[in-house]
ROMAR-783566 format. One line per field, with one value per atom (N, C-alpha, C): residue number from 0; residue in three letters; atom name; x, y, z. Coordinates in pm, whole numbers. Atoms other than C-alpha are relative to their C-alpha. Layout:
REM ROMAR-783566
num <- [NUM,...]
residu <- [ALA,...]
atome <- [CA,...]
u <- [X,...]
v <- [Y,...]
w <- [Z,...]
//
This chain:
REM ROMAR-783566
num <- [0,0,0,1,1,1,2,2,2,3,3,3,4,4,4,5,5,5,6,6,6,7,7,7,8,8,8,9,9,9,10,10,10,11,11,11,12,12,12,13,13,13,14,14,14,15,15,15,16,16,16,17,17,17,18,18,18,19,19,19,20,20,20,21,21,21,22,22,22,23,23,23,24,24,24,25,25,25,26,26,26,27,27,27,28,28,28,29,29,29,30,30,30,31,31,31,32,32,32,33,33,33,34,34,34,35,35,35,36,36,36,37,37,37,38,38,38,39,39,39,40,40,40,41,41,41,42,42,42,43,43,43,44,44,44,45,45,45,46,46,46,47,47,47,48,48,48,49,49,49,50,50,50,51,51,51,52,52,52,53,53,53,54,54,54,55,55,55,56,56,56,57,57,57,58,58,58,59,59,59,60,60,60,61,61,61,62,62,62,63,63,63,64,64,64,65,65,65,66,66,66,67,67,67,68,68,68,69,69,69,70,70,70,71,71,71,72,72,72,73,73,73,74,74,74,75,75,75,76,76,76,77,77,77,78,78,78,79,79,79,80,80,80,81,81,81,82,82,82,83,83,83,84,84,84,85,85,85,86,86,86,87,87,87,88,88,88,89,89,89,90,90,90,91,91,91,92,92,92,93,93,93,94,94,94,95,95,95,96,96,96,97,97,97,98,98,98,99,99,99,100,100,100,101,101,101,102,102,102,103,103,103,104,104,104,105,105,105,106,106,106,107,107,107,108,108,108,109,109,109,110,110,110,111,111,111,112,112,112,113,113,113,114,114,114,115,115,115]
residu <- [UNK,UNK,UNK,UNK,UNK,UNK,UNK,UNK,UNK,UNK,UNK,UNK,UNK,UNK,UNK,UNK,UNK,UNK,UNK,UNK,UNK,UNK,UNK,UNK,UNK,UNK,UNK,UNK,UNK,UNK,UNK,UNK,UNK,UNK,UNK,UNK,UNK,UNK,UNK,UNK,UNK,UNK,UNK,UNK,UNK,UNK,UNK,UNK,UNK,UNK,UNK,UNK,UNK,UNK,UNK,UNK,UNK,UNK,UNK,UNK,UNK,UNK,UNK,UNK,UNK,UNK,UNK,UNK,UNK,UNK,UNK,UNK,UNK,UNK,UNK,UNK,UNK,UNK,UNK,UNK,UNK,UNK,UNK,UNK,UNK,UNK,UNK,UNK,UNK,UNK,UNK,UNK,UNK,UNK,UNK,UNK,UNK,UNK,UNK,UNK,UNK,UNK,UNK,UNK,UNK,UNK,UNK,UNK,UNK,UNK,UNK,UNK,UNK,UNK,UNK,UNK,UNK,UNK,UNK,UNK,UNK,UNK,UNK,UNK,UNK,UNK,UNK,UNK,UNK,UNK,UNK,UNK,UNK,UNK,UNK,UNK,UNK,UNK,UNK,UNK,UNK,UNK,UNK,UNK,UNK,UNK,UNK,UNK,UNK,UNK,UNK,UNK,UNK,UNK,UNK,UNK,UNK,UNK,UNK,UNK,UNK,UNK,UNK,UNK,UNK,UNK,UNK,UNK,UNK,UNK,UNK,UNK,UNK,UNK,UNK,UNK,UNK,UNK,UNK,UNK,UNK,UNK,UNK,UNK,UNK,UNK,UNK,UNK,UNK,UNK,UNK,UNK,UNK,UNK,UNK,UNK,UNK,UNK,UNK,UNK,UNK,UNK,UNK,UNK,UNK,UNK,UNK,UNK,UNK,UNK,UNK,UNK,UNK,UNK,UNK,UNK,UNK,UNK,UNK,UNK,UNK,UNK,UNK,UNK,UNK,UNK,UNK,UNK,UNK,UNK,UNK,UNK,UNK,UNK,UNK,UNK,UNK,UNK,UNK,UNK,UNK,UNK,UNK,UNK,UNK,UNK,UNK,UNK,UNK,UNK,UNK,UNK,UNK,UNK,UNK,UNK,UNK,UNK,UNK,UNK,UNK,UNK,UNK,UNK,UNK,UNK,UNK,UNK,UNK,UNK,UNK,UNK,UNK,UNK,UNK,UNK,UNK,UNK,UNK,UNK,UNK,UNK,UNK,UNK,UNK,UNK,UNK,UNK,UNK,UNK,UNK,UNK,UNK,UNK,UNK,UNK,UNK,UNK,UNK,UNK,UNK,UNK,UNK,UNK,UNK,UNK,UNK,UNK,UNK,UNK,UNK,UNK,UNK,UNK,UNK,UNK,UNK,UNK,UNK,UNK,UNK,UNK,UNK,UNK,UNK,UNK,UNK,UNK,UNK,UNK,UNK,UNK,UNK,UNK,UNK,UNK,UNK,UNK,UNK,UNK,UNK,UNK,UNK,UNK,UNK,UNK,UNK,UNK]
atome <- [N,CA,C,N,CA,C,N,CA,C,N,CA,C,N,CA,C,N,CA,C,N,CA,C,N,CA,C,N,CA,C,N,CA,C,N,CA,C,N,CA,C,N,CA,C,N,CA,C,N,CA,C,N,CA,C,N,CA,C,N,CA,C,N,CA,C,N,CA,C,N,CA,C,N,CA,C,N,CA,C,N,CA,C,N,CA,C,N,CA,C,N,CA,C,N,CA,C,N,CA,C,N,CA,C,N,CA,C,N,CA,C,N,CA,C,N,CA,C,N,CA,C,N,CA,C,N,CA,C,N,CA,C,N,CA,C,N,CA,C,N,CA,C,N,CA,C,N,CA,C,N,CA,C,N,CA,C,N,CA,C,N,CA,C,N,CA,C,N,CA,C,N,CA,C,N,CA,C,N,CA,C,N,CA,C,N,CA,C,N,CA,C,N,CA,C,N,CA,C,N,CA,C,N,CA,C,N,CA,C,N,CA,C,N,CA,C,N,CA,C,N,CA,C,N,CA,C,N,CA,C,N,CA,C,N,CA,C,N,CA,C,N,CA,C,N,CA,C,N,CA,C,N,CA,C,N,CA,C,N,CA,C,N,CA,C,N,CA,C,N,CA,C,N,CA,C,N,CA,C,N,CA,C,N,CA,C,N,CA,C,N,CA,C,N,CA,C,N,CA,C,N,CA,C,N,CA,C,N,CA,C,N,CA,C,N,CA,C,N,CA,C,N,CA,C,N,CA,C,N,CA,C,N,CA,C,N,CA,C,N,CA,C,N,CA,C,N,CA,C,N,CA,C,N,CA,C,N,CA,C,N,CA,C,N,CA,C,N,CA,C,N,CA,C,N,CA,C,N,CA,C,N,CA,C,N,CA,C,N,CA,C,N,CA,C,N,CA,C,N,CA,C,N,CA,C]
u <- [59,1624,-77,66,1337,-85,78,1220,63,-43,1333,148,-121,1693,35,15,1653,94,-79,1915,-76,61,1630,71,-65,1899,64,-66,2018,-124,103,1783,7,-63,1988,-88,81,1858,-166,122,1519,-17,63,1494,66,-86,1699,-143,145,1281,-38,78,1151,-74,16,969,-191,-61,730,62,-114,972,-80,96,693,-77,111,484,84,-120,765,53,-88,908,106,-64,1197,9,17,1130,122,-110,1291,23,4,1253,-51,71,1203,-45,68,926,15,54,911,32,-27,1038,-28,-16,961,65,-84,1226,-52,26,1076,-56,113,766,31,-32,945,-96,87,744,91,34,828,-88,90,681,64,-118,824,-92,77,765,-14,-67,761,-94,120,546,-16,83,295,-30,42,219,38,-41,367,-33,27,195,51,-80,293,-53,48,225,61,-74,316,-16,7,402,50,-101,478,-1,15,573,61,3,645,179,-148,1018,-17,-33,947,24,20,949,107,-135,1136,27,13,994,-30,69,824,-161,122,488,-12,-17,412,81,-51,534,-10,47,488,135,-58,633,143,-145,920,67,-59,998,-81,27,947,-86,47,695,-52,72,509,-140,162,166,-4,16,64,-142,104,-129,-109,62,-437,19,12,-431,-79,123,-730,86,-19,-534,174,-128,-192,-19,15,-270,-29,34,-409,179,-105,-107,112,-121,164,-14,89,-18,34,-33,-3,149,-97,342,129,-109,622,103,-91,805,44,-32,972,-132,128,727,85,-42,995,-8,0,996,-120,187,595,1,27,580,100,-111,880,-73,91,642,-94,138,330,36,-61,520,7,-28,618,-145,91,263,-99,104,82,121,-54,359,47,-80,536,119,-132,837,25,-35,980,70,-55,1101,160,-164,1495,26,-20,1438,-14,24,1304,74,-72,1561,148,-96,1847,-58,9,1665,38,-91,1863,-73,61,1659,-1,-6,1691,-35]
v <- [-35,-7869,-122,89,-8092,58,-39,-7921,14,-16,-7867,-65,27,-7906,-141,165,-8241,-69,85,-8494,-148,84,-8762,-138,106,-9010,-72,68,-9076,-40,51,-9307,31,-25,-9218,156,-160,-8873,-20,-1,-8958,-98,64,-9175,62,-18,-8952,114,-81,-8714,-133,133,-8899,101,-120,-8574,-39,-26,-8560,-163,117,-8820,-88,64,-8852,-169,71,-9044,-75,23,-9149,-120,100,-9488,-66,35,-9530,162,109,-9474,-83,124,-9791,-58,30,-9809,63,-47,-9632,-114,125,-9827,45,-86,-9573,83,-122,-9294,27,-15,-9083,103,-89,-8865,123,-166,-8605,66,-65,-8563,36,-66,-8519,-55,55,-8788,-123,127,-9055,-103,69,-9338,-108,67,-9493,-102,101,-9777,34,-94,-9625,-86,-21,-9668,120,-86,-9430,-10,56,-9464,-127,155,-9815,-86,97,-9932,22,-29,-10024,53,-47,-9795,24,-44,-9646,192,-113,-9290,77,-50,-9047,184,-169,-8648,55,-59,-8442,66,-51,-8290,124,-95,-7966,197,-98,-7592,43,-20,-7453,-113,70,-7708,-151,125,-7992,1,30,-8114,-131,-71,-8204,49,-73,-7951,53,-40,-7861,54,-28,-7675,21,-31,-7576,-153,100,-7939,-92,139,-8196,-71,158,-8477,-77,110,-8780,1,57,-8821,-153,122,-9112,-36,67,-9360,-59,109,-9508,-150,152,-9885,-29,46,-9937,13,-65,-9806,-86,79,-10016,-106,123,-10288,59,-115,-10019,16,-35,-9851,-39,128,-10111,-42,73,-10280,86,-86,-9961,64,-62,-9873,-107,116,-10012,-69,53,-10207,-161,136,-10583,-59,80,-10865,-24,37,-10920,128,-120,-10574,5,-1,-10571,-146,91,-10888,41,-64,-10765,106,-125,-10425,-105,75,-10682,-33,18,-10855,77,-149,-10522,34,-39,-10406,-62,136,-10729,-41,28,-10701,-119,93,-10992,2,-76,-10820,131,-102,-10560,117,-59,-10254,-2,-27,-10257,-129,105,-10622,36,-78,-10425,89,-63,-10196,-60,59,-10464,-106,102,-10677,21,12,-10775,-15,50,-10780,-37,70,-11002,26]
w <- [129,7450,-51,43,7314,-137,114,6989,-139,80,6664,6,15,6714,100,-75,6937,-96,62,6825,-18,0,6729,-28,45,6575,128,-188,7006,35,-99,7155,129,-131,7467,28,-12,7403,33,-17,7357,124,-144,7657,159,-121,7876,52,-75,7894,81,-86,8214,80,-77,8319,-15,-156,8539,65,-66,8754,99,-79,8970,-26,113,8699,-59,97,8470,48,-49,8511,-159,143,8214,-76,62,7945,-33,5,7864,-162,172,7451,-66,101,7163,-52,69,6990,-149,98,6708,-43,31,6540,-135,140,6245,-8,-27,6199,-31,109,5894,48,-19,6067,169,-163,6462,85,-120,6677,4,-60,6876,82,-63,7015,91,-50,7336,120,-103,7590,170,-126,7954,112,-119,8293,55,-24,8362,139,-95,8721,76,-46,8777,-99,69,8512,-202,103,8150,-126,121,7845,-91,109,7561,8,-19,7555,-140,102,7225,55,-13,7199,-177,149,6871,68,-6,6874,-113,91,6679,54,-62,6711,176,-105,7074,63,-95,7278,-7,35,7093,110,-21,7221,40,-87,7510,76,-51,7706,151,-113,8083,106,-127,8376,-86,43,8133,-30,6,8067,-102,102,7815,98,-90,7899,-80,101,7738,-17,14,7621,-18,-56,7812,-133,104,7498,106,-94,7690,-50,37,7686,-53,104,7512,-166,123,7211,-38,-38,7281,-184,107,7005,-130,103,6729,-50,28,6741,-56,6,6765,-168,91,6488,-156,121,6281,-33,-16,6308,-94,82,6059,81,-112,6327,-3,7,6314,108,-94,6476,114,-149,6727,100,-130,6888,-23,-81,6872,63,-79,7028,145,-134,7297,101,-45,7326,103,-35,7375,132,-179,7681,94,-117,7826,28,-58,7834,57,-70,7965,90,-129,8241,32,-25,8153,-32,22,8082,81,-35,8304,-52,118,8169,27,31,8267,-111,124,8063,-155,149,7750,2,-3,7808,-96,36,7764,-97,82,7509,-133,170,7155,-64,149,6888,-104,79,6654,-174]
//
């Protein structure tokens, strides 16, 4: 279940969509959540490489949706720094994010990192 009734308050939950598996590497952090409005915004790899991915949690399924399964809308990188930027988030987890997506942070490391 990924829509409406989604348990958004489990990060475990939200990082347990890794669909398609193919593509999907993680994700390894919520960067983001707004609960009222049913989006997150998470840190993942796309391909091997590192992005940011969000989806909506509303309705049966939430958004996006495919093949009967939850998946992520992959952020392009051009848009990485925008985002981040705009998002009410401490400077240590956007700077933590920043590492992860300039691939100087791996994601099981942003996975296990304490934030301060």
């Amino acid at each position: 279940m990924a829509g409406h009734k989604f348990n958004l308050l489990s990060d475990s939950n939200i990082l347990s969509i890794n669909s398609p598996k193919k593509s999907v590497g993680g994700p390894y952090r919520v960067v983001y959540k707004n609960i009222s409005e049913r989006w997150v915004i998470v840190a993942m790899n796309w391909e091997g490489k590192p992005r940011l991915g969000m989806r909506w949690f509303w309705a049966n399924g939430g958004n996006p949706f495919s093949s009967g399964k939850p998946i992520w809308l992959v952020i392009p990188a051009e848009l990485n720094k925008s985002i981040l930027n705009g998002l009410s988030i401490s400077i240590a987890l956007n700077q933590l994010v920043e590492r992860f997506l300039a691939s100087e942070l791996e994601g099981p490391e942003l996975f296990k990192a304490i934030i301060k």
